[in-house]
N, C-alpha and C positions, 0 to 999 in steps of 0.2 A: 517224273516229278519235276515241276519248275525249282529252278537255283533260285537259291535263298539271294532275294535282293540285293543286301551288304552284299555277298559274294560277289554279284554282278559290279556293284559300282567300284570303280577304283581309287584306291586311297587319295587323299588329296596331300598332297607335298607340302610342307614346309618351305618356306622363305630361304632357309641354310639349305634344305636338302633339295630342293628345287635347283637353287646356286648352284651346287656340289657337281650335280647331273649334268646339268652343262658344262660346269668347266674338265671332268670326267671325258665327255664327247671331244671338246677343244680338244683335251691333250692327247685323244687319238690320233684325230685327227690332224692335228699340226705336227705328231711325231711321223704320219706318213709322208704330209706333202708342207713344198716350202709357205711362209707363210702369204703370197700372193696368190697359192692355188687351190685354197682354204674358202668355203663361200659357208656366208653364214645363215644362209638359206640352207644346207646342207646340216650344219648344228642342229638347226632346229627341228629339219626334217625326221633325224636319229632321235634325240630328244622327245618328241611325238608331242612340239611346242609351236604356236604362233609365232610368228618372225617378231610380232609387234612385241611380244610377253620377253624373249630374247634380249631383246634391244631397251626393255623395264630394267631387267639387271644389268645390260652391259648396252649404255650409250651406244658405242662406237665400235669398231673391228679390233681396232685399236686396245682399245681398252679392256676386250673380251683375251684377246692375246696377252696383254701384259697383267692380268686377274691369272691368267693359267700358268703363267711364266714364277707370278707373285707366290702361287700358291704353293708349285713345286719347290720353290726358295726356301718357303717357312716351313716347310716339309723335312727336307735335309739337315736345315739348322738341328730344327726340335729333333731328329734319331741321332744327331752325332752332338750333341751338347757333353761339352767334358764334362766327367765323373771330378768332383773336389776329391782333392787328397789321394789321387792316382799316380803313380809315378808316368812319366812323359812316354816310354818306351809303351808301357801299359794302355795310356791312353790312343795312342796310336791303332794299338791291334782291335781295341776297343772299336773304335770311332772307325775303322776301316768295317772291320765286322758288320756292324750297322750302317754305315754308307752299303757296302755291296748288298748287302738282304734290301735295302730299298731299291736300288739300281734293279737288284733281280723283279720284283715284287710288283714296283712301280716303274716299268722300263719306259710306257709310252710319255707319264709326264718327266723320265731325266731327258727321253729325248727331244722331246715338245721345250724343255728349257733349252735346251744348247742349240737347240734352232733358231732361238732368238737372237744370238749372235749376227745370224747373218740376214736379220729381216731388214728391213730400211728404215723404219719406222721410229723415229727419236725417243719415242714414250719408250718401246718395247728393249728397245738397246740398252735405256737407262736404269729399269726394271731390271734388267739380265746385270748388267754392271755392278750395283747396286747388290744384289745377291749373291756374285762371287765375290765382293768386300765383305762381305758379312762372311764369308765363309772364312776367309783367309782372318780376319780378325778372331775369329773363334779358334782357329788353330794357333795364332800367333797367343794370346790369353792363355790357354791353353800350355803353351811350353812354358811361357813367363812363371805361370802358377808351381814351378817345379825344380826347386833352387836344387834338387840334388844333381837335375842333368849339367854335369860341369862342362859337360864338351860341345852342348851346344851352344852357337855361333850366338853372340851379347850383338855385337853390332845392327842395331836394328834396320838399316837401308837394306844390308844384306841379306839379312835374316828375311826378311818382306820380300825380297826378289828371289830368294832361293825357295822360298811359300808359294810365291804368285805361278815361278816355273814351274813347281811340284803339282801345283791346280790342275795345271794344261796337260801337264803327262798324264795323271788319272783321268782327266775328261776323256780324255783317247784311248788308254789302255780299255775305262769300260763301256764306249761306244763300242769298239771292235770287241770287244769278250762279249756284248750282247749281241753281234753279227756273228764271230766265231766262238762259240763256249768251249773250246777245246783243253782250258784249263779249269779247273775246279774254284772253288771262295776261296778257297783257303789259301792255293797258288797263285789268285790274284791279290787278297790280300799281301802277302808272303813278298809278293813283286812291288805292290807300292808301297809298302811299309820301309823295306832299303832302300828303293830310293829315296825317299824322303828322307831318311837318317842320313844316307851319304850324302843327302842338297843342305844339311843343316846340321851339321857336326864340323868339326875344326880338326 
């Protein structure tokens, strides 16, 4: 018996979900190789898209990169948005919990973002910048909102560089726990959560 026609033909994408598919592909790919060894002849190839249709949503290399960069940003923000009305300590275990369940979940675009650190490319750098302010602003917010924690550090320069340090040791603690998982979520969480008390308590 011949296949039912519909069956045959392939659904047709969406504008957002066409988007998604490729930048899904990017963030494989840029989490393997650095982003100079990235060809976006290869997106499109995986995609099962024209180079031309590619380069409809994303002008440039450039800009295909910092869309993947942009996306995993808005990504982390929205799962660790502080809870109102949580005590600081709480929010922490909180917002660590759901940062690692994304790190696990979505490893290829945390690591496709912290690639971007080291691309050359002024857009893609500014994008990645841009998005660990945002982060450390959300945690700084975040403790302000919680007049009970007396012991953490008022002074804000400090307070901001002892956040900015805390960033960097987690980016690394779960780059390597996604190379080595020889600790469990809970004993990563467990591991950033003190440091960051001991970076920001008095």
């Amino acid at each position: 018996m011949a296949a039912n026609p519909q069956e045959r033909t392939r659904r047709r994408m969406s504008t957002q979900e066409r988007r998604e598919q490729l930048l899904s592909v990017g963030a494989r790919l840029f989490a393997q190789k650095p982003y100079d060894d990235v060809w976006i002849e290869r997106v499109a190839e995986i995609a099962g898209v024209s180079r031309g249709l590619l380069y409809h949503y994303f002008p440039t290399k450039r800009d295909f990169f910092a869309a993947v960069v942009q996306r995993e940003s808005e990504r982390m923000l929205r799962l660790t948005a502080a809870v109102p009305g949580l005590p600081v300590r709480e929010q922490i275990t909180a917002g660590l919990d759901a940062f690692l369940g994304y790190v696990e979940s979505h490893a290829q675009g945390f690591r496709a973002f912290h690639r971007a650190e080291a691309a050359g490319d002024p857009l893609v750098r500014e994008v990645y910048g841009e998005g660990l302010a945002a982060q450390e602003r959300q945690i700084l917010a975040a403790l302000a909102a919680d007049p009970q924690a007396t012991d953490i550090i008022r002074d804000p320069p400090a307070l901001r560089l002892a956040v900015r340090g805390w960033l960097a040791f987690l980016v690394a603690v779960c780059l390597e726990w996604l190379t080595e998982p020889e600790l469990t979520r809970e004993q990563v969480r467990d591991l950033c959560a003190k440091a960051l008390l001991g970076a920001i308590t008095r």
